[in-house]
Structure formats: structure tokens, C-alpha cells
VOPAGU-2260 file (C-alpha; in pm, 1 decimal, decimal comma):
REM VOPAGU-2260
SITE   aa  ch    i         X         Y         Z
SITE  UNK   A    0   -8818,2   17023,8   10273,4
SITE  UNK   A    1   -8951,8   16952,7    9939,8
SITE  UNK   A    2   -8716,5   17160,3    9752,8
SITE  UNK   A    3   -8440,1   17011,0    9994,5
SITE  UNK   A    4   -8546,7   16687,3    9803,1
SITE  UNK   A    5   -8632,9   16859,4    9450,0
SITE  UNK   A    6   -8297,2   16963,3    9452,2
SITE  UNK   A    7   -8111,6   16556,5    9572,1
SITE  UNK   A    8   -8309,3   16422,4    9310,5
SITE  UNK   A    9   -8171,0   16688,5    9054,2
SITE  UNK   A   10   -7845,3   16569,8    9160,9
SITE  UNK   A   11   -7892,5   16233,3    9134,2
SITE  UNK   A   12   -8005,5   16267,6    8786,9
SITE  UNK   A   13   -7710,0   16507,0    8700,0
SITE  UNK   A   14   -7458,7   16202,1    8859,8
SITE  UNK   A   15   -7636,5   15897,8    8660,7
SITE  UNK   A   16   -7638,8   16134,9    8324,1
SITE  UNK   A   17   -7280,4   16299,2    8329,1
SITE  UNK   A   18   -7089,7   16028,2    8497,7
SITE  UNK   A   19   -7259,8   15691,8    8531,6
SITE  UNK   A   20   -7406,4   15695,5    8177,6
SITE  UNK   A   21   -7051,1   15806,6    8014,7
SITE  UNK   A   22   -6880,3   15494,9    8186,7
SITE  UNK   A   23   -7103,7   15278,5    8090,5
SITE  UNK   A   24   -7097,0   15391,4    7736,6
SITE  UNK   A   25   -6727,6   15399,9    7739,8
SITE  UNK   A   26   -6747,3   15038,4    7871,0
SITE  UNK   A   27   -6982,8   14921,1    7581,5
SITE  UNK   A   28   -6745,2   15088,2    7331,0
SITE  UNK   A   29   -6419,6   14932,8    7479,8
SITE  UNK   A   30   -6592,7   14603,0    7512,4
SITE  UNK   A   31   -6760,5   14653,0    7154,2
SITE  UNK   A   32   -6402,2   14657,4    6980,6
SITE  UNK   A   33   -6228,5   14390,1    7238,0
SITE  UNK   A   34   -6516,7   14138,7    7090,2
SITE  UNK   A   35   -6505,1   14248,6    6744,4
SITE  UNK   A   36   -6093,3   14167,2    6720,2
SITE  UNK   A   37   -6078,1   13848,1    6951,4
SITE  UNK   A   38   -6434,7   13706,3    6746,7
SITE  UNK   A   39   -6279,2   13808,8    6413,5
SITE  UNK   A   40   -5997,1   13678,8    6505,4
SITE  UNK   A   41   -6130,5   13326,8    6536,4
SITE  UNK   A   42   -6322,6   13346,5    6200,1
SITE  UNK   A   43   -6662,7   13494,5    6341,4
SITE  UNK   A   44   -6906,6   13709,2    6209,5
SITE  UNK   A   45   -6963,6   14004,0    6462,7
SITE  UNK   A   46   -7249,0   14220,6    6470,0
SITE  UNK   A   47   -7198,6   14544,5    6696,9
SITE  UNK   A   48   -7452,2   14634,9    6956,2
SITE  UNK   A   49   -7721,5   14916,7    6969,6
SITE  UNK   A   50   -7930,8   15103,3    7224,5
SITE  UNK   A   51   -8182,4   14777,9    7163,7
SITE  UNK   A   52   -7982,0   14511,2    7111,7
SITE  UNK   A   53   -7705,9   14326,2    7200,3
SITE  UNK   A   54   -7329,0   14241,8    7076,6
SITE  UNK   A   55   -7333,3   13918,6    6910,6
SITE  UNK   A   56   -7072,6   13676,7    6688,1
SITE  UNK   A   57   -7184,1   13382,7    6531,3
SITE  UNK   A   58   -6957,6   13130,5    6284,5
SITE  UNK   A   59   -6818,6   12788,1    6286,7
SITE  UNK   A   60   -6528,6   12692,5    6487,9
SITE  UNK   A   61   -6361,7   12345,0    6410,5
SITE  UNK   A   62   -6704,5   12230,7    6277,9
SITE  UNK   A   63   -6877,8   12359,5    6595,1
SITE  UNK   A   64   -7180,6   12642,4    6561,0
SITE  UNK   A   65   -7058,4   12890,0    6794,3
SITE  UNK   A   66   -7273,0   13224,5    6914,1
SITE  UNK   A   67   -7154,3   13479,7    7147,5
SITE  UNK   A   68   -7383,3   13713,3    7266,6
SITE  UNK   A   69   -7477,9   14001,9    7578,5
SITE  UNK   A   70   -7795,5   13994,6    7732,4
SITE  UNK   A   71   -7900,4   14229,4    7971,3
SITE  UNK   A   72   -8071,3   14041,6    8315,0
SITE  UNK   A   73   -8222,4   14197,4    8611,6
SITE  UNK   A   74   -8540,6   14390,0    8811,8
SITE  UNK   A   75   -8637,2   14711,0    8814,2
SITE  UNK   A   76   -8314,7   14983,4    8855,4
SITE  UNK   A   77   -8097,9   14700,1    8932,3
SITE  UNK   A   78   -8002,2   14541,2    8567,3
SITE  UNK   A   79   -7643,7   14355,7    8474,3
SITE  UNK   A   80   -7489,3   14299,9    8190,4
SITE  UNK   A   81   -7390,2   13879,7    8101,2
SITE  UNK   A   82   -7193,6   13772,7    7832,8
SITE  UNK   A   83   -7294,8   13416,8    7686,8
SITE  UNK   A   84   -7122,9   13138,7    7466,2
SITE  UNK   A   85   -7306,8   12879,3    7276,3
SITE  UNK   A   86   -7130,5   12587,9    7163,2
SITE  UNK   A   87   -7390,5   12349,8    6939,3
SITE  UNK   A   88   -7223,0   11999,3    6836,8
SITE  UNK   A   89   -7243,0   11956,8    6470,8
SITE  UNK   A   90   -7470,5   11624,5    6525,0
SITE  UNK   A   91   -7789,1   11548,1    6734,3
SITE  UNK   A   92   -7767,1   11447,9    7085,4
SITE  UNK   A   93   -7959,4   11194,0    7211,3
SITE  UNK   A   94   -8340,3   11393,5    7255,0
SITE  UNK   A   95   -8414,3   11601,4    7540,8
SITE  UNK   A   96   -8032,1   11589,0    7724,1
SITE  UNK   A   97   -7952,3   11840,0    7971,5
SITE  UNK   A   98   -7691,7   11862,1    8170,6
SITE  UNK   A   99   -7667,6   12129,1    8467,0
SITE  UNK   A  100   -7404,1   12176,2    8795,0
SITE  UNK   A  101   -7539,7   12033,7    9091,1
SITE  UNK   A  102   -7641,9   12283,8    9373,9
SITE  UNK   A  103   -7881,2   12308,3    9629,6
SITE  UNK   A  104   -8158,8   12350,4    9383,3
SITE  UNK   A  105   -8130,9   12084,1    9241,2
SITE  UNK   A  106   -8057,0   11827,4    9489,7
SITE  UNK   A  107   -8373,1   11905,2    9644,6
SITE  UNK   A  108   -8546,7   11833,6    9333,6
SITE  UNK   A  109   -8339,5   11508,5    9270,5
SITE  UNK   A  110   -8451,3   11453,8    9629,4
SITE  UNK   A  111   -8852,6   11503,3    9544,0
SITE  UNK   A  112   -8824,0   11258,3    9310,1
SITE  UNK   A  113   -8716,4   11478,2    8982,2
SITE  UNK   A  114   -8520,1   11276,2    8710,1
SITE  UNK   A  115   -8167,9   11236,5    8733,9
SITE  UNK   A  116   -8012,2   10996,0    8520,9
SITE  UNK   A  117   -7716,6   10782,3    8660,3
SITE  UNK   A  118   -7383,3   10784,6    8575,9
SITE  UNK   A  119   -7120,2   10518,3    8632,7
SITE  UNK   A  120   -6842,0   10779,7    8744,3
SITE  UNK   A  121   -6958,7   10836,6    9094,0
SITE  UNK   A  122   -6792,9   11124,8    9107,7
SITE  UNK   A  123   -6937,6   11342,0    8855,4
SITE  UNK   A  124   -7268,4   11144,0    8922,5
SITE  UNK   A  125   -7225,4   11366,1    9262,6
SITE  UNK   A  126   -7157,0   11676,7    9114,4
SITE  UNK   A  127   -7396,8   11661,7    8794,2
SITE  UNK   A  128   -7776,3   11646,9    8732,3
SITE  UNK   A  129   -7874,2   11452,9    8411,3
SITE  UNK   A  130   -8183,6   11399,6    8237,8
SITE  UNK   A  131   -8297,8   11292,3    7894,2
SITE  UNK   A  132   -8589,5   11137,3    7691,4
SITE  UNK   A  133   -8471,1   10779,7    7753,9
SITE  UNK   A  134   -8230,2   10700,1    8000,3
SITE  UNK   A  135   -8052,7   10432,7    7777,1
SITE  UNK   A  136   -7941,1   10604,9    7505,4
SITE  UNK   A  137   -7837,3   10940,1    7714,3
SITE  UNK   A  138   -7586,6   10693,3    7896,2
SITE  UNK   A  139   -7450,3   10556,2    7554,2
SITE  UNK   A  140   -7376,3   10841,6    7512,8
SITE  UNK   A  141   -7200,4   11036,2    7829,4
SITE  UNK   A  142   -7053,5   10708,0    7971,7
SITE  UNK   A  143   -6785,4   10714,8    7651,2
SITE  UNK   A  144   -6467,4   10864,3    7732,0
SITE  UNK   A  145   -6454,3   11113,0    7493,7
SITE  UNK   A  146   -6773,2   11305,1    7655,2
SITE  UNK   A  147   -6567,4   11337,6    8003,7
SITE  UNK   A  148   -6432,3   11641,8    7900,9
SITE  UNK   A  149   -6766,6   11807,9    7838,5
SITE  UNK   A  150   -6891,7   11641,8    8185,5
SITE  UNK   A  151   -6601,0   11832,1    8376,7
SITE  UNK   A  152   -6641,7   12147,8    8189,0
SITE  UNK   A  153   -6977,8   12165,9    8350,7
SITE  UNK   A  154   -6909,1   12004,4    8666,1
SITE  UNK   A  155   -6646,0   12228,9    8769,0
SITE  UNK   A  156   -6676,2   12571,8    8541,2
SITE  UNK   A  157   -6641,6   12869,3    8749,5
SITE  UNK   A  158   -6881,1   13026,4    8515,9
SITE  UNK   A  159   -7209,0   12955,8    8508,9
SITE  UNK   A  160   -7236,9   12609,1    8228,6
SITE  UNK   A  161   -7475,0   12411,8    8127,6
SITE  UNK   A  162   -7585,1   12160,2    7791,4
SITE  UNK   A  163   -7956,9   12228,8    7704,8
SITE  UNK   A  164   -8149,4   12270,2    7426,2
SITE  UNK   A  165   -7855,0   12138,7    7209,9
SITE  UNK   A  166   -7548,0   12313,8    7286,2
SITE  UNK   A  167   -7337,9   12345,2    7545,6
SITE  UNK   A  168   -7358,9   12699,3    7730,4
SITE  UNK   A  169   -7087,3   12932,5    7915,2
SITE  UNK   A  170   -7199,1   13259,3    8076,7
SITE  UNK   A  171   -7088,3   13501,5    8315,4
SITE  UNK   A  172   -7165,0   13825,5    8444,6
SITE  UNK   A  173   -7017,1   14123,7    8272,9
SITE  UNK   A  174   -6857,7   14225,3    7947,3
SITE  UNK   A  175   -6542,7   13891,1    8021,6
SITE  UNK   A  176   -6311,9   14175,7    7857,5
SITE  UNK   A  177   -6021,4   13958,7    8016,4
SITE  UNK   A  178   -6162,5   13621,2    7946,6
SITE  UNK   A  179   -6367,5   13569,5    7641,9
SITE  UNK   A  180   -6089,0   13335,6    7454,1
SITE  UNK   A  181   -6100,7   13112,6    7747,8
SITE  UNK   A  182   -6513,5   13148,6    7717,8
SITE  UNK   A  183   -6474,3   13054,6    7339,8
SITE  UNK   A  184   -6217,1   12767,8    7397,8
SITE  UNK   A  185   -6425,1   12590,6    7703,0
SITE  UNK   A  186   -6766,5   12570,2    7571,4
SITE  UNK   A  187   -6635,6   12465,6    7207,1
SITE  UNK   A  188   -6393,7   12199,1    7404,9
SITE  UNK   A  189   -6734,3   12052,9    7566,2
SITE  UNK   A  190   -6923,8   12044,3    7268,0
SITE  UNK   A  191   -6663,6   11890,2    7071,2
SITE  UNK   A  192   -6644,6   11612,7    7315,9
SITE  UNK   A  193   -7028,1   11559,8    7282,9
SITE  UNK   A  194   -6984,7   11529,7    6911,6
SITE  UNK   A  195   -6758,5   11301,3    6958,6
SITE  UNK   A  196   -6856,7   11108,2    7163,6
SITE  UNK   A  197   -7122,3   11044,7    6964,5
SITE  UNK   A  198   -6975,0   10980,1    6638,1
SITE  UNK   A  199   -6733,1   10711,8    6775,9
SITE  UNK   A  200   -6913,4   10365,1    6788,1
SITE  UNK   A  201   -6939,0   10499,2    6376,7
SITE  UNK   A  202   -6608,4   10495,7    6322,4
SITE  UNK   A  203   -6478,6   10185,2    6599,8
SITE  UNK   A  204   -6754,0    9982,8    6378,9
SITE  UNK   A  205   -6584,1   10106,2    6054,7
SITE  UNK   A  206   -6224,1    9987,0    6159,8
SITE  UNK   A  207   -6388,2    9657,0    6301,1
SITE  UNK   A  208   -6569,4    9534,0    5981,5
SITE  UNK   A  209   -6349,2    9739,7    5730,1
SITE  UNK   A  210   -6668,3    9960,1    5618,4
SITE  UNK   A  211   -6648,5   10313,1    5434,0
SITE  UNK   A  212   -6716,8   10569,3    5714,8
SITE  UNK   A  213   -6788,2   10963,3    5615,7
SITE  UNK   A  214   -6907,0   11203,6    5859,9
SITE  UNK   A  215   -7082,7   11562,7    5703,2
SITE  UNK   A  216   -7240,2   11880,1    5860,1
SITE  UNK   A  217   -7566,1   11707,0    5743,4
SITE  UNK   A  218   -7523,6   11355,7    5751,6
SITE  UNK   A  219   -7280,8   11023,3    5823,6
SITE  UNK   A  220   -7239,8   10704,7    5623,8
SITE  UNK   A  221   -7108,7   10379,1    5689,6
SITE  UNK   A  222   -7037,1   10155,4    5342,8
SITE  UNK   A  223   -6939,2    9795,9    5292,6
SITE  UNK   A  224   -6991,6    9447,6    5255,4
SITE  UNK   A  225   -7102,0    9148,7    5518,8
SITE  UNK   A  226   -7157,2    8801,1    5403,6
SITE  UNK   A  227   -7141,2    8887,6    5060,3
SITE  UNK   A  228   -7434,5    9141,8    5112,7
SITE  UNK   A  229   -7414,2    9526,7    5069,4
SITE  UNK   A  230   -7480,3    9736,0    5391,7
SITE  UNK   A  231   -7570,1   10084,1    5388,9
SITE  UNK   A  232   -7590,5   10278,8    5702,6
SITE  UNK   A  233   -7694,8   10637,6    5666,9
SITE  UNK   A  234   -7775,9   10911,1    5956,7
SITE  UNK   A  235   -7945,8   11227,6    5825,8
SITE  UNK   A  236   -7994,3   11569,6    5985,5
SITE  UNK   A  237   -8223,2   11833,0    6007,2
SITE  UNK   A  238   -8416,5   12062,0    6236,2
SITE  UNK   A  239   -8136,0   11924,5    6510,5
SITE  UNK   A  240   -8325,2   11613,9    6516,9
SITE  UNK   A  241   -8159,1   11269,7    6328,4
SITE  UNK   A  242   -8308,6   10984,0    6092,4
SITE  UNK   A  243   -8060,4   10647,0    6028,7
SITE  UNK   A  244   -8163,9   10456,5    5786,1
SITE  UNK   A  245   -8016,0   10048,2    5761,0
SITE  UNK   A  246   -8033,1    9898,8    5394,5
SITE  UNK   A  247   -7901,7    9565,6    5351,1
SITE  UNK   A  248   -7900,3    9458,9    4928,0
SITE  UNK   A  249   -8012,4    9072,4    4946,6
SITE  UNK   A  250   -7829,1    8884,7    4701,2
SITE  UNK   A  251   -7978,8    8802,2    4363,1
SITE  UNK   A  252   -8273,7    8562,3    4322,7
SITE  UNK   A  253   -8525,0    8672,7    4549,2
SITE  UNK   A  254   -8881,4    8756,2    4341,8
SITE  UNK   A  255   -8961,8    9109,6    4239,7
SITE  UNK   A  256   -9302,3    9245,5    4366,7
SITE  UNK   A  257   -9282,0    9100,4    4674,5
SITE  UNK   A  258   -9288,6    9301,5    5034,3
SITE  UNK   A  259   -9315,1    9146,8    5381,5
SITE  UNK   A  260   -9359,0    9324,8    5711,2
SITE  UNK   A  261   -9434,0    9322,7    6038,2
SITE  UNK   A  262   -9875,7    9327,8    6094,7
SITE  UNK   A  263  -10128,8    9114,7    6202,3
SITE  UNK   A  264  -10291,7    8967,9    5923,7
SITE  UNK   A  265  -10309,5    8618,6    5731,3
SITE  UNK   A  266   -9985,3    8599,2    5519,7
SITE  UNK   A  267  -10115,5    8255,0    5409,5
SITE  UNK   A  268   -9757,3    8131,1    5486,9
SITE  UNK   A  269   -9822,5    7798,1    5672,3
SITE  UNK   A  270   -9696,1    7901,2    5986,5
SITE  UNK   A  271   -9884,3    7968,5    6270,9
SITE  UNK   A  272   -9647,2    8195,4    6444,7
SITE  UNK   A  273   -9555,3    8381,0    6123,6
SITE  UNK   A  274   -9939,9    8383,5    5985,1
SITE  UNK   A  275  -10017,0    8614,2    6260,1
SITE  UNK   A  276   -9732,6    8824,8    6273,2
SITE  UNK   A  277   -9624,9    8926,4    5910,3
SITE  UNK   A  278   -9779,0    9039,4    5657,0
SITE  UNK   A  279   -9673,2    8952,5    5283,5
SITE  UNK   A  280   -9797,3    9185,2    5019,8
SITE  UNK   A  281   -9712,2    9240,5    4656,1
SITE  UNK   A  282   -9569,8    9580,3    4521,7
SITE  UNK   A  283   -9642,2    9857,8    4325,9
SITE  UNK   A  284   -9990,3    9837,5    4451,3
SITE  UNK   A  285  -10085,0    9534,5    4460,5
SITE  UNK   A  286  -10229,7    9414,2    4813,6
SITE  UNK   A  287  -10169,1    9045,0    4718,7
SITE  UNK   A  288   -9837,1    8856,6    4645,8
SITE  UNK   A  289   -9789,0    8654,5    4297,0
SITE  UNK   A  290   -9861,1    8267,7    4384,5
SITE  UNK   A  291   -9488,0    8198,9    4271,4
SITE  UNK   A  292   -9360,1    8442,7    4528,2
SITE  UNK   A  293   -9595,5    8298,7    4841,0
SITE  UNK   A  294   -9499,8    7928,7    4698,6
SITE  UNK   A  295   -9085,3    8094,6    4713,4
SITE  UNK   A  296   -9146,0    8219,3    5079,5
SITE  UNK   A  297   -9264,2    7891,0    5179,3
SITE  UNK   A  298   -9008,8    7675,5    5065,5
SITE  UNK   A  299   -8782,8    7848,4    5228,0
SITE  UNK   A  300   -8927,7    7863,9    5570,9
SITE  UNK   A  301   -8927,3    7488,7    5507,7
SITE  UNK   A  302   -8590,0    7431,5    5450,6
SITE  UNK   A  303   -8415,0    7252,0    5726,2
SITE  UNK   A  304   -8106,0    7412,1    5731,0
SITE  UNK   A  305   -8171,1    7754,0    5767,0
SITE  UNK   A  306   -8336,4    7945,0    6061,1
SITE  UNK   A  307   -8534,2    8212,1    5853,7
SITE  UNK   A  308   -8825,0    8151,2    6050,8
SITE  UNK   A  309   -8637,3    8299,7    6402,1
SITE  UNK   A  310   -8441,0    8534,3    6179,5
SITE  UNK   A  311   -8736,5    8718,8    6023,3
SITE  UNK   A  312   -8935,7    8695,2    6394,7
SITE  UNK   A  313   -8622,4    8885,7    6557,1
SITE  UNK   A  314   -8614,0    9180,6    6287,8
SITE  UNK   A  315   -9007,4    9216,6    6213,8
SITE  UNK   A  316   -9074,7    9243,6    6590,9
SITE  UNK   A  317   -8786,7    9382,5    6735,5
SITE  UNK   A  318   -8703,6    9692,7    6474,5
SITE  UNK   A  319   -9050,7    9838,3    6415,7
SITE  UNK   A  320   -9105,0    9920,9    6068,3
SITE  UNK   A  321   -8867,4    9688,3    5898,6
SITE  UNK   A  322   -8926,9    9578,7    5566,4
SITE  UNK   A  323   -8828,8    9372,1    5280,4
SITE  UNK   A  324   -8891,3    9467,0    4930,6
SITE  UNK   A  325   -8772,2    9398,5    4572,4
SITE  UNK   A  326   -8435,8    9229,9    4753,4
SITE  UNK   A  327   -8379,4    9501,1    4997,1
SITE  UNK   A  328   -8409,3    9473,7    5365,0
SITE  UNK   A  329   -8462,5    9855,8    5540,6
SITE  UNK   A  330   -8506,4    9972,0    5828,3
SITE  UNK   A  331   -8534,6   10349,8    5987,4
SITE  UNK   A  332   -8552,1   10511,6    6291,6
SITE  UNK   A  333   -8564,5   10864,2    6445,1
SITE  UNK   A  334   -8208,6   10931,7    6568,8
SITE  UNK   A  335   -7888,3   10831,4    6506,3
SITE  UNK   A  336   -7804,0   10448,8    6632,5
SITE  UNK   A  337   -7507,5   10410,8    6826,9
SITE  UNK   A  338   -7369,3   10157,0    7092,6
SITE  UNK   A  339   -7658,2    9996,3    6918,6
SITE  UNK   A  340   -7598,9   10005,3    6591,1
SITE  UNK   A  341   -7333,4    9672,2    6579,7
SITE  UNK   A  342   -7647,1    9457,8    6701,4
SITE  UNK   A  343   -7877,5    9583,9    6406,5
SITE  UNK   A  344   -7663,9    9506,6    6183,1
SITE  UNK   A  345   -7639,1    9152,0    6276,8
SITE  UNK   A  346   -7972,5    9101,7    6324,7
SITE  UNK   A  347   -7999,1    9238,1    5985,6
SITE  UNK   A  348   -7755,9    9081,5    5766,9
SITE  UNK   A  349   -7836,4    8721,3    5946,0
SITE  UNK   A  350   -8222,2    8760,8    5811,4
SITE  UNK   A  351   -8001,6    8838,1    5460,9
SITE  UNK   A  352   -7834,9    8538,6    5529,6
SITE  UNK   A  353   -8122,6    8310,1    5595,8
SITE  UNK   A  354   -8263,5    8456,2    5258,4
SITE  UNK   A  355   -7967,2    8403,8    5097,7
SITE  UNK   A  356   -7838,1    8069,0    5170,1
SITE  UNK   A  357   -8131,4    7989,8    4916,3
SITE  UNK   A  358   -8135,3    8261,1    4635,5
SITE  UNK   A  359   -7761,4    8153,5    4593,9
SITE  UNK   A  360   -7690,1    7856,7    4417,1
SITE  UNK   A  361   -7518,5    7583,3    4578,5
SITE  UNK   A  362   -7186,3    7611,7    4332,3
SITE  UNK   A  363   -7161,1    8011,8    4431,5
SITE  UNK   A  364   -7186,3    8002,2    4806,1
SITE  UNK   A  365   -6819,5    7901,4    4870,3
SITE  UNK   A  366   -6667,6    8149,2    4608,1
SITE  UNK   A  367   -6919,3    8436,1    4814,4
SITE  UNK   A  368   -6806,1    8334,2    5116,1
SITE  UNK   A  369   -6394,7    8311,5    5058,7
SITE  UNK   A  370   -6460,9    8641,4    4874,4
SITE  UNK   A  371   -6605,5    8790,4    5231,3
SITE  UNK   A  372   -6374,6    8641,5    5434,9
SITE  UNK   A  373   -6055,3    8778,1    5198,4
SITE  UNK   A  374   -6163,6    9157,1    5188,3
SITE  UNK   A  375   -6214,9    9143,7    5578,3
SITE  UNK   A  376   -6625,2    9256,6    5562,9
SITE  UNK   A  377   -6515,0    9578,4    5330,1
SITE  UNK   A  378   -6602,0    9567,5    4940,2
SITE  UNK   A  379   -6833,3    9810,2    4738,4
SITE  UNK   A  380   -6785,4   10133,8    4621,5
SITE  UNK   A  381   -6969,4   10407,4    4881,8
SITE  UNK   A  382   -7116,7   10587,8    4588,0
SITE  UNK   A  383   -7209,1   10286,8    4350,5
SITE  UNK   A  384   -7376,7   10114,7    4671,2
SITE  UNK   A  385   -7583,2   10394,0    4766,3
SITE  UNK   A  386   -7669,5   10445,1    4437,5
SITE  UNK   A  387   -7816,2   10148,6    4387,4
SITE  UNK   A  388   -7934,5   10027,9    4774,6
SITE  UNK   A  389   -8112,6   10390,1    4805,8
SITE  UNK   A  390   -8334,3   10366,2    4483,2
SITE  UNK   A  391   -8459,4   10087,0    4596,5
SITE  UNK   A  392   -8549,6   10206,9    4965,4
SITE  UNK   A  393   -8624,5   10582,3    4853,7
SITE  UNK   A  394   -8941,6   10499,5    4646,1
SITE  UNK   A  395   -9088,5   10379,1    4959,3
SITE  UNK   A  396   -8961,7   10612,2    5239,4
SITE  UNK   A  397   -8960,1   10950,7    5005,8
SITE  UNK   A  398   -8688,9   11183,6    5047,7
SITE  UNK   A  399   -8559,3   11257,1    5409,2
């Protein structure tokens, strides 16, 4: 008996080595050189497989970071080979987004209670588990129309889809020697819509109020003018995470060496409101503002015809961090603004106003404002502005 089963497990061995093992190897090296000419083909990088590691093409297409790769998945004898492509949008989504099909999974665990953030197509609300850091921004976001394509792609793949640690992600079991175009084209079609989606309350802003508007691998600026001040709106990249930074260039006449800010403290301003909430310092050091500059502040919360008081509450409390320095008012947060952005802006450039109406004189208001009204909001060189808004706002941020 035992050499009955010496001899079936010589024979199994003798199968798996000198017919299973050639097939698969003949698989690999047919699959090896369908990969290398379709991922050439489409301007990728491909690195060839070994005994330890897997297949793998990695380059840009149409601005999108694309990776294709083969992973083997499975227990013990029973392993399978999956071929997966990564489509990463070539700007930050809003933090923590992940998108994955509905099944029975995960309707029990939207049923326990697990997040699952709503959308306004009911749907692919139905057919789609959301979640995300903050709710409101992750809507911005997927309820454009140019993310529905990416929505569908994952609601109704056949393969196995998903968006998740920033990039949108196709897989399916096997070597897809009949379908990996189709892989290539559908995640890059999802990410794509992602990205833009994103990047298009940018550019709708920039035909509204005839700004500049330039969108990079690493960053995305909006340029122009708005009620005869210079606006600078700049979105930075790195580590996949975004920084957008608002400058607004106050128009001339406001004192040097003077800094206000949101804090409690006694600004010595007058006001009872304002005492408590803003601080006013000097600069380059100095924890105390020049008498002439306090003695400028307050005349101008005085003034009767000018709501600086309400304007400067609104920006100090409601965008954290906000500043005003040396004539420039900044402001920067930790992702890229969008649906939002318009609203900052006014919030912004109406504190400049309030400022302004005084620094001005009277005799130059008129020819400032027919000036604004005549270019339609749009004005100032993108590289002379930054230039000179970003000098100012860089020696107290640092470099991003």
C-alpha cells in the first residue's frame, strides 16, 4: 500500500513538473511580451517579471500616473494570478475618499451604522458606498458632472474597481491577455473624471471674473484683478496632499509694520468686540504696533461709511489663520478650495475693500473703479503679480 502511494505521489510530481509547470511558464512568457507591446505601445515603461516578482508598467497617460502590475493572491496550493491597473489623478482628492461597489458586505456595514456618504443621484447612491474625511467637501466633489463617469466605472465594472488610497483601481483575475487596453482605457477614463472634476470650479471661476487660470503636475493658479485689488490664488502639491494659498495686494497707503490677526488679546483698538478678538502686532519682530499705525486702524473702524468692523470679524473668525501684513491679506489652508473658493474670495477682497475705500484718496476711487469695471475683474500680469503678492506672503509662511 505504501509504495501503491509512493509511486501516485511520484506521478503527481512528474504531472505538475513536465506539464503543469511548462504551461504556466509558457503562459507567463506569452503574457510577458503581450504586456510589454500593448504598455509600450501607450508610452509605458515595462519592467518584465521574475521568479520573485511581478510584471509591471508604469508612465503617464494624458497627465494620469498609470501602473500596471500582477500580483499573485491565494492560500496554501491554491494561488491565482490578478492583473491590476492604477489610475492616480494628477491632483489631490478631497482626504480620505473611497469609493467601492456595493455588495452584500457592505450593505451590512452601511446597515451597522458604517459611513456612507450620500449622494444626490439615487441611483448610484444605491449601487455605491462612499466615505471621506468630511462629508462636505467629498460631495463637492462627486456631485459635479464631470465625476459621473468615474462613479459608473465603479458602479457597474465587471472587474473588480474601486478609488482608494488616491487612484482609481481595475483588477481582475488572470493575465487579461484579451483585455488589458480596455483595463488601461477604463481606470484612466475614471481618474480623469476625478481630476476633473476637481479642477472645474478653477476654471468656471476664471471665465466668470476674467482671471489667469494655469493648471501644472505640481500646482494651479488663478491671476487677476477685483476691485482694483490683485488676487492670487495658488494650490500646491506634494506628498498627494494640497496647500491653497489666497493673497489679496491691498491698495497703496496702508502702514508698513503693521500685522493683525485673529487671537484673544487686547489690540487696544476701542472696540469691544474687536479688542477681544484680534490681535494687532507690529512686524519684523516687534510685538507692539507703531502709535501712528493703532491711531490709522482706528480711524478707520470709525468711519461711517464703511463696514470694516463686520468685514474683518467675517475673515479673522471664519478662515482660521488669516492675516494682514505690510498691505497683504493671506490666507492658507490644507487642500485645494473648490465649490468654496468663489465665497473666499469675496469675503476676502470685501475686507480689501473696507481697507481700501480709505487708503485711496477720494479723487482716485472713481478712476479705480471704471478701470475694474472696463477690464471685466481681469488685469495683472500672472508672473509680475505673483512676483510681487508672494514676497510679501512667503517671508511669513516659508516655502511650501
Amino acid at each position: 500500500m505504501d509504495d501503491l502511494i509512493a509511486a501516485g505521489v511520484g506521478l503527481l510530481l512528474v504531472f505538475i513538473i513536465g506539464v503543469l509547470m511548462p504551461l504556466a511558464v509558457r503562459d507567463a512568457r506569452a503574457a510577458q511580451r503581450l504586456w510589454e507591446r500593448i504598455t509600450r505601445a501607450r508610452g509605458l515603461s515595462f519592467r518584465p517579471g521574475g521568479w520573485f516578482s511581478s510584471m509591471e508598467a508604469t508612465g503617464l497617460i494624458d497627465g494620469i500616473a498609470v501602473r500596471v502590475s500582477t500580483a499573485v493572491r491565494g492560500d496554501g496550493s491554491v494561488k491565482r494570478v490578478y492583473t491590476i491597473v492604477e489610475a492616480r489623478p494628477g491632483v489631490p482628492l478631497p482626504e480620505g475618499l473611497c469609493l467601492t461597489k456595493e455588495d452584500l458586505g457592505t450593505a451590512l456595514v452601511k446597515a451597522l451604522g458604517g459611513q456612507d456618504i450620500p449622494l444626490s443621484d439615487t441611483e448610484l447612491d444605491g449601487r455605491l458606498r462612499v466615505r471621506g474625511a468630511e462629508l462636505a467637501l467629498v460631495q463637492a466633489v462627486l456631485e459635479r458632472p464631470e465625476a459621473r463617469p468615474a462613479l459608473r466605472i465603479v458602479a457597474e465594472g465587471e472587474a473588480c474597481t474601486c478609488f482608494e488610497d488616491g487612484a482609481l483601481v481595475v483588477e481582475t483575475a488572470g493575465y487579461a491577455l484579451n483585455g488589458l487596453d480596455a483595463l488601461i482605457d477604463t481606470a484612466v477614463a475614471g481618474a480623469r473624471g476625478l481630476e476633473a472634476a476637481v479642477r472645474a470650479p478653477w476654471a468656471e471661476l476664471a471665465r466668470e471674473r476674467g482671471y489667469r487660470h494655469e493648471e501644472s503636475a505640481r500646482s494651479a493658479t488663478l491671476d487677476g484683478r477685483a476691485g482694483g485689488m490683485s488676487v492670487l490664488v495658488r494650490a500646491q502639491y506634494a506628498g498627494g496632499q494640497a496647500r491653497t494659498t489666497v493673497t489679496v495686494q491691498l491698495d497703496g497707503g496702508l502702514p508698513r509694520g503693521l500685522r493683525i490677526r485673529a487671537g484673544a488679546g487686547c489690540s487696544r483698538l476701542g472696540d469691544p468686540v474687536l479688542d477681544g478678538r484680534v490681535v494687532v502686532e507690529g512686524t519684523s519682530g516687534s510685538p507692539e504696533p507703531s502709535g501712528p499705525s493703532l491711531a490709522w486702524l482706528r480711524k478707520r473702524l470709525a468711519a461711517p461709511d464703511t463696514d470694516l468692523h463686520g468685514c474683518l470679524l467675517d475673515v479673522l473668525q471664519t478662515l482660521p489663520g488669516a492675516t494682514i501684513e505690510d498691505g497683504v491679506l493671506s490666507w492658507s489652508v490644507d487642500r485645494r478650495l473648490g465649490t468654496d473658493l468663489p465665497g473666499v474670495l469675496d469675503q476676502m477682497t470685501d475686507l480689501g475693500a473696507a481697507l481700501s475705500e480709505w487708503t485711496l484718496p477720494a479723487a482716485a476711487r472713481p478712476a479705480r473703479d471704471a478701470a475694474s469695471s472696463a477690464d471685466g475683474r481681469g488685469g495683472a500680469s500672472l508672473g509680475v503679480r505673483e512676483a510681487q503678492i508672494t514676497s510679501s506672503a512667503s517671508r511669513r509662511d516659508g516655502p511650501w
